[in-house]
N, C-alpha and C positions, 0 to 999 in steps of 0.2 A: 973962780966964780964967773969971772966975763966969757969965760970961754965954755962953760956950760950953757951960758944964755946962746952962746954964735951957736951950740950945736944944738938946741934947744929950736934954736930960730931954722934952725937947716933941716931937724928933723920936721917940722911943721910945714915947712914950703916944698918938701919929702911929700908929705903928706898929703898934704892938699894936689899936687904933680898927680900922683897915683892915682887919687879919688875923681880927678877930672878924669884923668884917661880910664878909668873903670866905670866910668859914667859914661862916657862916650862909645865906650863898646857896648856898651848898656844900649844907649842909647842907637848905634849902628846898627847892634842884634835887632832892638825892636823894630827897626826899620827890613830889613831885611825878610825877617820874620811876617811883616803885614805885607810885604812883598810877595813873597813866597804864598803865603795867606790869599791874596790877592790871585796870585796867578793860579793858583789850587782851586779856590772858589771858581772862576773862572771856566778853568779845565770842566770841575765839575757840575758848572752851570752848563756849557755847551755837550757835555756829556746828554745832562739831563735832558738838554732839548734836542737832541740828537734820541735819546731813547723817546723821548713824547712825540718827535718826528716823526720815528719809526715805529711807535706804535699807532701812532694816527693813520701812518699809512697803510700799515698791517690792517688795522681796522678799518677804514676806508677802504682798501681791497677787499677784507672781506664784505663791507656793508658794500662794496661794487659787485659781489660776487653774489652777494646775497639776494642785492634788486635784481642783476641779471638772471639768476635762478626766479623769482617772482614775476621777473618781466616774461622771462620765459613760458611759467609756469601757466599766468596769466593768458599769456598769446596763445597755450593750448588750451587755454577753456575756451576764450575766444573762439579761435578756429573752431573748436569740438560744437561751441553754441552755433556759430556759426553752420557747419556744417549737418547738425540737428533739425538749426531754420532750415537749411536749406532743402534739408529732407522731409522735415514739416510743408513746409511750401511746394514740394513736388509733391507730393500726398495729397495736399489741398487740389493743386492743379490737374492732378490724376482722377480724386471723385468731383472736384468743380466740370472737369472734361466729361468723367464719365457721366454726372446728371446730368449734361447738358446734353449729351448722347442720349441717355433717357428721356429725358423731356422731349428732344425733337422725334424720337422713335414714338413715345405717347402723342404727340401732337399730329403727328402722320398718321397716326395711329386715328385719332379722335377724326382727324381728316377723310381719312380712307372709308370712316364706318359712317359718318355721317354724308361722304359721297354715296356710298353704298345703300343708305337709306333714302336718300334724296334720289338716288337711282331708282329703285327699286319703289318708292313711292311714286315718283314718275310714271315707273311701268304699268304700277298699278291705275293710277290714272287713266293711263293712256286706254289700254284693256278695257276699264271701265269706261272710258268712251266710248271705243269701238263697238263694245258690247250695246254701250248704251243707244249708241248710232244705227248697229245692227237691228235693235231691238225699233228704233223709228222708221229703218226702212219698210213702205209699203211695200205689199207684193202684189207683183208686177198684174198689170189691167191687159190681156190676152185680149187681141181685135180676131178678126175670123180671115188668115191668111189670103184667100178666095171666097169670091161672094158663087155663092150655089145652095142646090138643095144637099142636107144630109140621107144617102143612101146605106149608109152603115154606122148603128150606134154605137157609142161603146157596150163593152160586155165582157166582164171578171168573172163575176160570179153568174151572168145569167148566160149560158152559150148562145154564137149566133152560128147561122148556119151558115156556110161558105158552098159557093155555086162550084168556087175554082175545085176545094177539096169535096164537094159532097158531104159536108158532115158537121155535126154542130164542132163549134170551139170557142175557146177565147178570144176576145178584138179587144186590145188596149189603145182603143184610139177610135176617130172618127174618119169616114171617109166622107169627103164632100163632094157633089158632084161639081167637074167642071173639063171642059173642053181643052183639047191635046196641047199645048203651046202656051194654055194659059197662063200669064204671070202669075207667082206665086209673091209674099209678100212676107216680111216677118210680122209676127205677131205682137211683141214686144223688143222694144231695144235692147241691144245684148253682145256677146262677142260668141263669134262662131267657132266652138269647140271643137266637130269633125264634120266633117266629108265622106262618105264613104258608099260602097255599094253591099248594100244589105241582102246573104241571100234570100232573104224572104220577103222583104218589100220595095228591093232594089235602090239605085242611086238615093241616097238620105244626107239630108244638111242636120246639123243640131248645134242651135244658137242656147247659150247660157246665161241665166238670167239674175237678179240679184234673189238673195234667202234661198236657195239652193232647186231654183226651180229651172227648168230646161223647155226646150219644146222641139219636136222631130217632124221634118218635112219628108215625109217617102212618092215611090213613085213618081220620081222627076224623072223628065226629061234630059233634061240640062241644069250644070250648078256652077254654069261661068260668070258668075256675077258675083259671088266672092268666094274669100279664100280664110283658111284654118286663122284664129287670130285676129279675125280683121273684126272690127266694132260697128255693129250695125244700127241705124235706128228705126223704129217704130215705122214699116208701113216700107221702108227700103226691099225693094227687090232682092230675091236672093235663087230663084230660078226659075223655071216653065215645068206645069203638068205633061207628066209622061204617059207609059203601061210599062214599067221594067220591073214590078212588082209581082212575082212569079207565084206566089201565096194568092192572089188578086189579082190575077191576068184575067179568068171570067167573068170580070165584074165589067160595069161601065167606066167609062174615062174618068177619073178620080184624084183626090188628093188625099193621101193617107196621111191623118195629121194628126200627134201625141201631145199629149203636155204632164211631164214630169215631176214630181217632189221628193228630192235627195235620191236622184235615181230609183224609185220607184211610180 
């Protein structure tokens, strides 16, 4: 009986040996197990952030990839706006250039025409002075070149008779009498036209007078006291009675003297 108890007591402290060491492996497993647990979690915690790494980056690249396509995209609109304005603004600059061309081509214009009238109203003016001046000029007061008697009237229409030709004719002029050498005188102030030797009433002066009248001295002598051009005045000397009047060589010592309107 006692010695069922001793193996009684040996199997229970058996027992209890076992139960600790089966607990402690127990208990080693579970340690081991949240070890391993541990280092697994771990692995696939830095896994995880290793793929959220890499997909952030992935996606970061592409949203880098993305702005720089937009950046891009953007700087071509830009430019394109840019180079729109810029062709807008040469457009501007081209018809701003060109009215401005027009406008000074019309302001020249408005210039030219209103010179042109201002011109031309001038002239008119002017003209209308002249005219109007012309029209004030008195005509001219004819003094009697030589003081003498008249031996020969005039005569257009009614003939006179001529001693030199025998025969009636026309006399456009008067002759006055007066002695060989006599100074002759102008009759009105004037510029002397010509000089010349007439063959019909021989050496002749013809002084030109204002409003288109003239006056002819024939039958000089001499006509050295002036010359074609030269401006005479009233009562001035212009040469001596002659006889070179060949038409009136039978007549007496004479001044054959005309006086003209617009050459007739």
């Amino acid at each position: 009986m006692r010695r069922e108890k001793l193996q009684g007591k040996r199997f229970s402290k058996n027992t209890m040996y076992v139960s600790g060491a089966i607990i402690g492996l127990v208990i080693i497993a579970l340690i081991v197990a949240i070890i391993i647990y541990g280092n697994h979690a771990k692995e696939n915690s830095q896994t995880a952030k290793t793929d959220i790494e890499s997909i952030a980056e992935s996606e970061n690249q592409t949203d880098s990839n993305a702005l720089k396509q937009a950046s891009s995209q953007i700087g071509k609109n830009v430019n394109e706006i840019s180079n729109q304005t810029n062709e807008v603004t040469e457009k501007i600059a081209i018809n701003t250039s060109n009215m401005e061309v027009e406008n000074k081509v019309l302001e020249n214009t408005v210039k030219e025409q209103k010179t042109s009238e201002k011109e031309e109203k001038t002239s008119k003016e002017e003209t209308k002075k002249e005219e109007t001046k012309k029209q004030e000029v008195k005509d001219p007061e004819f003094a009697k070149p030589v003081e003498g008697e008249i031996i020969k009237a005039y005569g257009k229409e009614n003939l006179i008779f001529s001693e030199t030709l025998n025969e009636w004719t026309t006399h456009l002029g008067i002759d006055i009498k007066a002695e060989k050498t006599t100074v002759v005188k102008a009759a009105e102030e004037g510029t002397v036209k010509a000089i010349k030797n007439d063959p019909r009433y021989g050496l002749t002066v013809i002084i030109e007078h204002t409003n288109g009248y003239k006056s002819v001295y024939s039958n000089l002598l001499t006509a050295e006291f002036v010359v074609v051009g030269e401006k005479v005045s009233k009562g001035q000397t212009i040469g001596t009675v002659g006889n070179t009047a060949t038409f009136e060589i039978a007549d007496e010592s004479h001044l054959h003297f005309e006086i003209l309107k617009d050459d007739v």
